[in-house]
BALOBA-1460 file (C-alpha; in Angstrom, 3 decimals):
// residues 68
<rec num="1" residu="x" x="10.857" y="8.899" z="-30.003"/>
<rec num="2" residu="x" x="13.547" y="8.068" z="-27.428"/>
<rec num="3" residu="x" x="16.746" y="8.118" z="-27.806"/>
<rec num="4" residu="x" x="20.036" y="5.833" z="-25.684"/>
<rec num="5" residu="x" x="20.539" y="8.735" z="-23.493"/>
<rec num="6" residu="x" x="17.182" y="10.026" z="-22.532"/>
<rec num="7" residu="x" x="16.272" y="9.314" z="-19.067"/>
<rec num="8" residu="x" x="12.458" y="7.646" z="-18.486"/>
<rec num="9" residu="x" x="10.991" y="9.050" z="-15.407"/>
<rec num="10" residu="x" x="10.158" y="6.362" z="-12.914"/>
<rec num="11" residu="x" x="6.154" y="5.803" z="-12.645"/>
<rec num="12" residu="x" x="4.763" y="6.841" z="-9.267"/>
<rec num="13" residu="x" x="2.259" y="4.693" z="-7.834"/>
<rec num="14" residu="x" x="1.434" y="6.694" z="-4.685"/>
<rec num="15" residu="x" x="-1.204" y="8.890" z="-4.423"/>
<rec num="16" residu="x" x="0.034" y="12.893" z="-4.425"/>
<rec num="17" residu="x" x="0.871" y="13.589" z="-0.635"/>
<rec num="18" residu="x" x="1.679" y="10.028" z="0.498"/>
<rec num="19" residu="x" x="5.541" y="11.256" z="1.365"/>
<rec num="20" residu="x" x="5.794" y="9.607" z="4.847"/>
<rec num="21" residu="x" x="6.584" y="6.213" z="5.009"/>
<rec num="22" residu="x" x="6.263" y="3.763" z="7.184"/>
<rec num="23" residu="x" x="8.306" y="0.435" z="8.070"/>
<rec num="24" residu="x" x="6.149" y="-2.244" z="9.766"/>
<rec num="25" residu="x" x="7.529" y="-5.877" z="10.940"/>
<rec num="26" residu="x" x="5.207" y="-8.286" z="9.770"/>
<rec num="27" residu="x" x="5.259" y="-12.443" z="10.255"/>
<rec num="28" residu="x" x="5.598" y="-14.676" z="7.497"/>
<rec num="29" residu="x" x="2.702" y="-15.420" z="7.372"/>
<rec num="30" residu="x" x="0.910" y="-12.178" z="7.411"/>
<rec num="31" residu="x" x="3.537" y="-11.054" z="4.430"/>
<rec num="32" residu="x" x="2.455" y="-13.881" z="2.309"/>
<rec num="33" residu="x" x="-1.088" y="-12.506" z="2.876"/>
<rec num="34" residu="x" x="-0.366" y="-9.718" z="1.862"/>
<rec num="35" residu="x" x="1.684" y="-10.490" z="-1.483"/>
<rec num="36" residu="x" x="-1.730" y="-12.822" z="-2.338"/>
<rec num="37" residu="x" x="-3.927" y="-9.963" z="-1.435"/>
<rec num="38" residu="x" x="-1.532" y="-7.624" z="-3.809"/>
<rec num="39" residu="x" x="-1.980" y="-10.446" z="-6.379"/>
<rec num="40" residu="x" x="-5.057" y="-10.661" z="-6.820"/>
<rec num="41" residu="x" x="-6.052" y="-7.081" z="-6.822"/>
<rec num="42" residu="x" x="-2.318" y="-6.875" z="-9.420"/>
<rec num="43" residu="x" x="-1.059" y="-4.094" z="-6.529"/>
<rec num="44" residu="x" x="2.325" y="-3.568" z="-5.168"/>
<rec num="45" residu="x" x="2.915" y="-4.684" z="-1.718"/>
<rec num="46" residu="x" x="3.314" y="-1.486" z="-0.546"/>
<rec num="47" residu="x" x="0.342" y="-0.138" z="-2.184"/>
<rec num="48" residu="x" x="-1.900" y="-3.176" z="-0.640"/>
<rec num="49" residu="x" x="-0.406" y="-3.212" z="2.927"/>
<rec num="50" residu="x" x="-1.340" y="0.743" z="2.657"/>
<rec num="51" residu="x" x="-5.266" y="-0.043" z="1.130"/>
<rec num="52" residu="x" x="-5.366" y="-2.497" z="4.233"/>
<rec num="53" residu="x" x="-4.056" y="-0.357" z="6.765"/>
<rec num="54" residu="x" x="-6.510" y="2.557" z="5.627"/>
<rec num="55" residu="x" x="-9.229" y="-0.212" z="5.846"/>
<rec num="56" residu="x" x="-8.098" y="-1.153" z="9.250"/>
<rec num="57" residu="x" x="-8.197" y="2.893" z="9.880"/>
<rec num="58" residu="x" x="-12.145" y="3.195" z="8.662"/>
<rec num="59" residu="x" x="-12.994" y="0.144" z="10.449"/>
<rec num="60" residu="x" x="-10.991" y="1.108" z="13.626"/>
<rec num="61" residu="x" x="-13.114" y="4.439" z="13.698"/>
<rec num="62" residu="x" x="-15.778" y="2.632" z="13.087"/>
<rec num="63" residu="x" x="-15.929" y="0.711" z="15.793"/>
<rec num="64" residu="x" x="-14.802" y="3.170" z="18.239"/>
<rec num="65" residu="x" x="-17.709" y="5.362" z="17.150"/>
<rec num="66" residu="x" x="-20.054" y="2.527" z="18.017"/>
<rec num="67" residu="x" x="-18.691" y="1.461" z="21.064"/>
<rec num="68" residu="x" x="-19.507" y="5.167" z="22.458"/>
């Protein structure tokens, strides 16, 4: 039961440890990508332009590791 005065805590969609953010520029274009992207999977736009940038990580290594 909740009452006029009680305070909700705000829900925290991060993962524990994800305490350094980032600001990226991104074109028009790419942020409209993004907010369909974080549509479709019903994210945040900061939680899918995070999910894609650790995708972009694994596939970076990836192809680093190859190219060796």
């Amino acid at each position: 039961m909740t009452s006029p005065n009680t305070i909700t805590p705000k829900p925290i969609y991060a993962p524990k440890g994800c305490n350094s953010p980032i600001m990226a520029h991104v074109t028009e274009s790419e942020r409209g990508d993004i907010e369909r992207i974080a549509q479709l999977e019903m994210r945040t736009l900061s939680a899918t332009a995070r999910m894609l940038m650790l995708r972009g990580i694994a596939q970076y290594d990836q192809d680093t590791l190859n190219a060796e």
